[in-house]
N, C-alpha and C positions, 0 to 999 in steps of 0.2 A: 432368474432365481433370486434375484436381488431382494422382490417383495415381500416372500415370506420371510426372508433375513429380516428385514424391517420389520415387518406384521411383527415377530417374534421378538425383537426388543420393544417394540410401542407396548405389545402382550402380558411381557413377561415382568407383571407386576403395577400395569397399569390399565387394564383390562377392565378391574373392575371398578376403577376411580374413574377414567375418563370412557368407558364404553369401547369399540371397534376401532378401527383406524379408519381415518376420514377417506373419502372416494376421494378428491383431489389427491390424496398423497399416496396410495392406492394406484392408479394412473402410470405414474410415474416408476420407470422401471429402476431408476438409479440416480443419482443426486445430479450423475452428467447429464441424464433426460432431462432434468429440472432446473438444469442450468442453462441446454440447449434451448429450451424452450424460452428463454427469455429473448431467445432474437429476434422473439414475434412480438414482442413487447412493442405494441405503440399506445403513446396516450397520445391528448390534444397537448398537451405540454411539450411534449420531447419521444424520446428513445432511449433504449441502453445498447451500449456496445462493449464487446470484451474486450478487457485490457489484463497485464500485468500489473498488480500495485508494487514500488519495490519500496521498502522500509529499509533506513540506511543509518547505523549507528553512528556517528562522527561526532568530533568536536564542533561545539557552538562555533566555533571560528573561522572552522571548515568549508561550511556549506553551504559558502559562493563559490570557491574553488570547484567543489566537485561537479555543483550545478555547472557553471562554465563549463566543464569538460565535457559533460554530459551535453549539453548546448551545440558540441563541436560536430556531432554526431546523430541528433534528435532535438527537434521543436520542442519537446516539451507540450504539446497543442493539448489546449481543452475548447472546443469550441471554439470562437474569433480571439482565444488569447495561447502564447505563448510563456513560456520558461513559469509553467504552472506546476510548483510543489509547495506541502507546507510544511512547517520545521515547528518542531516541539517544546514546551517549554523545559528547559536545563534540569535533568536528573542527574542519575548518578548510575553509571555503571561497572560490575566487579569483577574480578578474574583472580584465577590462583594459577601463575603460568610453571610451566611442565619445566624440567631439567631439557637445555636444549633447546628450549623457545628463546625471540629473538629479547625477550626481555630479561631473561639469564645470560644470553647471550652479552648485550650491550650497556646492561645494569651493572657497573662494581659494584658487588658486595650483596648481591638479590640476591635472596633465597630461594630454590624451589618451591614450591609449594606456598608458599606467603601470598595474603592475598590485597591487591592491588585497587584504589579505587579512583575513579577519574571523573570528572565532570562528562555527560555525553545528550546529547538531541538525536532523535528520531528526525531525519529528512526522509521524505516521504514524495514519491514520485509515481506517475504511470503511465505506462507505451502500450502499442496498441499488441494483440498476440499476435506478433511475428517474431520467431526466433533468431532471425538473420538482427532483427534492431536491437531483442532482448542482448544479444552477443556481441554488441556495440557498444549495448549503454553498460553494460556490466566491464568489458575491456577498458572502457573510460573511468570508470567510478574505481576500479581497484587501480590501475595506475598512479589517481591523485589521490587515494587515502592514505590517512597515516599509517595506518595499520598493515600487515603483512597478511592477516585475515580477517577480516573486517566483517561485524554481525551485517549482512543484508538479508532479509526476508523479501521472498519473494510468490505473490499469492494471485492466485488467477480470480479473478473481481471482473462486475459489470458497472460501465461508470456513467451516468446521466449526460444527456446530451439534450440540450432544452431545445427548442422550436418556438423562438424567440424573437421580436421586433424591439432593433433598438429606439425606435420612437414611441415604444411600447405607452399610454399611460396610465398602466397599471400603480395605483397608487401606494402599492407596497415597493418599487422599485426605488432605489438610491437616487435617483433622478427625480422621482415624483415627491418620494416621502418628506421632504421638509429639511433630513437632517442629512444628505448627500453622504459623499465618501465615507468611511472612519478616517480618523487622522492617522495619518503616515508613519510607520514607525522603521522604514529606512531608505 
């Protein structure tokens, strides 16, 4: 029953700008169809396979710490590399904590409801779907955060897995192109 649900918002008010709804989308009974259906997914390049992505709000300072722990637990694996995440550049995150949060709690002199603002990076990670490892790497990750409740987003994604020679000489490869690595920045 899923399609006419869809047919009916593609329909309702788009009918008569873009036409019908397309046969490929049509097909597919439900977004899970559409996302099963990538397991069939081969090119000559690679594959996809399903992972968790997890999005982990921390301090800039943080997120060797929590990666180690995570480490203790999961590879980290993206193809032949390990302790594979990448970390964002320094925003800012806000909160107005409740009467009885640990930041009224151990704040002299916090207000409730006042609102709080901290430097924060997105470290960004992914495992493969098994819940037994999801239940690892999340027991690791909240253990060593600062936080008592710590933003983690967590989102079911398919991640590239190339099909790849590292003697490859593809002239777009870091190897081939002329200007090798980026320079190192830790």
């Amino acid at each position: 029953m899923a399609v006419p649900r869809v047919r009916h918002q593609l329909t309702g008010g788009c009918q008569q700008q873009f036409g019908s709804m397309p046969a490929y989308m049509a097909s597919y009974q439900s977004e899970a169809g559409y996302m099963k259906d990538l397991k069939r997914y081969r090119a000559k390049s690679g594959r996809l396979i399903p992972v968790w992505t997890l999005e982990i709000q921390t301090l800039p300072e943080d997120t060797d710490r929590i990666l180690d722990a995570v480490m203790q637990v999961h590879p980290l694996s993206f193809g032949r590399y390990q302790r594979n995440a990448s970390i964002s550049a320094i925003g800012k995150e806000t909160a107005q904590p409740e009467a009885g949060s640990t930041t009224t709690t151990h704040v002299d002199g916090f207000t409730a409801g006042a609102t709080e603002t901290y430097p924060v990076v997105e470290l960004k990670i992914s495992v493969e779907r098994d819940l037994s490892v999801l239940e690892k790497v999340m027991d690791a990750i909240l253990h060593v955060h600062h936080y008592e409740e710590p933003v983690i987003f967590v989102r079911e994604d398919w991640a590239s897995r190339a099909d790849y020679d590292v003697n490859s000489d593809n002239p777009n490869r870091w190897w081939n192109n002329g200007r090798g690595l980026p320079e190192r920045i830790g």
